[in-house]
N, C-alpha and C positions, 0 to 999 in steps of 0.2 A: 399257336407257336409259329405256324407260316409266317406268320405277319410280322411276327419280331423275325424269326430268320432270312426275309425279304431287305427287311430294316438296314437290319446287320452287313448285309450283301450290297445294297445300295450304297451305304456309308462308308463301305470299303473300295465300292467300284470307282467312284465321284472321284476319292482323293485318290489309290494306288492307277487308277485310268486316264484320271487330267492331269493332279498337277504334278505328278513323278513322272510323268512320262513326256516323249517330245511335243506331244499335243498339247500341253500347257504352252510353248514356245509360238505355237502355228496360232491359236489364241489368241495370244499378245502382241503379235504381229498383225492382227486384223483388227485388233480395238484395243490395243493399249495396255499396258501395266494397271494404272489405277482402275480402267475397267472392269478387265480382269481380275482383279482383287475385287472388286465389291460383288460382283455379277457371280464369283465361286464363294465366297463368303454366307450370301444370301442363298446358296445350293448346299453347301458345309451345312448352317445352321440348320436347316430345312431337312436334311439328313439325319442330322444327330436327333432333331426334335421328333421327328417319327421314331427314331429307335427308343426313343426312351418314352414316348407313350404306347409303343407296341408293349415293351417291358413289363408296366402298371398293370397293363390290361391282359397281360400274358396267366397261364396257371402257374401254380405256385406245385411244381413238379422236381423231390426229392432227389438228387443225385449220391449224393452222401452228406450222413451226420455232421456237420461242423462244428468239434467239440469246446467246450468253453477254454480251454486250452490254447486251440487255434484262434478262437476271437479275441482274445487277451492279446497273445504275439500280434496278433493284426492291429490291436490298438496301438500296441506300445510302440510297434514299427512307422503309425500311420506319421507320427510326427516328421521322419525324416522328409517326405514325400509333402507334405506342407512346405517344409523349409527350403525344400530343392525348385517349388511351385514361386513360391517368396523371394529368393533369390534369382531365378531367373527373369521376373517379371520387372526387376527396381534394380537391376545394373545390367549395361548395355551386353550385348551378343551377338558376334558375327553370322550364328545361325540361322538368327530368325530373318524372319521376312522383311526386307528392307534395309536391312544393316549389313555390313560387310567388315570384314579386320580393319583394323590401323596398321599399313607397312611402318608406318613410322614410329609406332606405339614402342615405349622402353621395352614394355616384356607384353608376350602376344597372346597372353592369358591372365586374367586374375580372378579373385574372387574365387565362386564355385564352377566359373571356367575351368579351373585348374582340376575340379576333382571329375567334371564330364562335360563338353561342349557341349551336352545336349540338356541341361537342368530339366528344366521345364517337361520335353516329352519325360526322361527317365522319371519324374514326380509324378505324369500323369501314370504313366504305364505301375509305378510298386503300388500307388492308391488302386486301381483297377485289379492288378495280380490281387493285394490283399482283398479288395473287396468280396473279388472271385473265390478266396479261401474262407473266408469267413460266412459266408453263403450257401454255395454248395445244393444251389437247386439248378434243371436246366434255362432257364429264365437266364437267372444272375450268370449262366458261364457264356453263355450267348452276349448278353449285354457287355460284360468287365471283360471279357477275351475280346471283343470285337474292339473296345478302348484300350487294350493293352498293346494288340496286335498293331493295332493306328498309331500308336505312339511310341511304341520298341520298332517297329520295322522301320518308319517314318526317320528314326533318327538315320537307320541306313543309308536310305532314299535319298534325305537332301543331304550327306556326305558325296554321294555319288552326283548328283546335281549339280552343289557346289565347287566338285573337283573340274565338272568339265566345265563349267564357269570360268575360273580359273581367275580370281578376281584378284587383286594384284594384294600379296600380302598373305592369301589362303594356305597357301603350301607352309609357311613358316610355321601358323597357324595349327595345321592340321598336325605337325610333326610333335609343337608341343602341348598338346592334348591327347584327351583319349574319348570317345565315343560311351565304352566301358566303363563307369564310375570306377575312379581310383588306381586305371590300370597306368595311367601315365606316370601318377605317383610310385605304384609299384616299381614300376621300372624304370625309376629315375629321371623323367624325361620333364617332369615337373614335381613343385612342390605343395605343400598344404601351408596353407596361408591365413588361417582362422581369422585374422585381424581383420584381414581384407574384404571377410565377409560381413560382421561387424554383429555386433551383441545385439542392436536394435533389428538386426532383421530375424536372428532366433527370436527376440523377443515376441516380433511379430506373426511369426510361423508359432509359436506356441498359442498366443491370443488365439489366432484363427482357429487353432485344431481343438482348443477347449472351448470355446464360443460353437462351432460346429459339432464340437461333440455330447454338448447339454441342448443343443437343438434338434439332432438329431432324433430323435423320438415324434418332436413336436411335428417338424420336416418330414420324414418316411415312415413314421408309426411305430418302430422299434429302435433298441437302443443298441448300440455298439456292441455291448459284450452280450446280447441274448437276453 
């Protein structure tokens, strides 16, 4: 269990120690953006890849019963988290790496913009939470807390990056979104647009999560619901 909580530690140090902090800047100013990016990519993967063979080879050590109850809601939930996965990957996003808003864009969110800037982490992070609940040994709370925490905190992280960036277009940006799935809608500051996110990409967020989830067994040796 050192071994994955080393894993765990490492995977956290790499990305909350380089690329959230000003030392990712000092970095890039000594060999480049593009270097930079391949050179912590190739650190990124190399991180994850130990944590999740520390994982395998970890014991299979009981925290609590995860009742067929809770693996059912984790199923039924996991689709959202495909779809948010789906949609973040196949329309564009001022968050991600490399992209930045349109000042001139009609409206400065769409799609599942609109329900969180952040798709993508918030999908990684509810699949890792559920994974975590459905689980419920110490293995799996180390592995899916350590992917949940990398990608709820993260969404923080580069809001904060972004703001002192301050890339022309951001601010308007940030004002109509929310971080928070659905909070901007809440509170008025945006709307929900279902259209915009378009039938073929639930379609495709379904495919994935039933194709993933009759492989599953085959994939990890168990099946979803226990």
């Amino acid at each position: 269990m050192l071994n994955l909580a080393l894993a765990a530690l490492f995977l956290l140090g790499t990305h909350f120690g380089i690329a959230s902090t000003s030392l990712r800047g000092q970095v890039i100013a000594r060999v480049g953006e593009s270097t930079y990016r391949a050179l912590y990519s190739v650190l990124a993967l190399a991180a994850f890849a130990w944590l999740v063979s520390a994982w395998g080879r970890a014991p299979v050590l009981p925290l609590w019963d995860a009742s067929a109850a809770v693996r059912h809601l984790a199923a039924a939930l996991m689709p959202l988290a495909f779809l948010l996965v789906t949609c973040a990957v196949t329309a564009p996003n001022p968050t991600v790496v490399g992209q930045r808003p349109d000042p001139d864009a009609a409206a400065p969110a769409t799609g599942i913009i609109r329900v969180t800037r952040h798709p993508f982490m918030w999908g990684v992070g509810l699949w890792a939470l559920l994974h975590l609940a459905a689980n419920g040994d110490e293995a799996s709370v180390i592995l899916f807390g350590t992917i949940a925490v990398l990608a709820l905190w993260g969404t923080v992280l580069i809001d904060r990056r972004r703001t002192r960036e301050n890339a022309p277009g951001w601010g308007v940006f940030l004002q109509a979104t929310s971080n928070l799935p659905f909070a901007a809608i809440v509170e008025r500051r945006q709307r929900l647009n279902s259209g915009e996110i378009g039938l073929w990409r639930l379609a495709l967020a379904l495919a994935l999560y039933v194709a993933l989830f009759w492989l599953h067994p085959r994939l990890f040796g168990v099946t979803p619901l226990g």
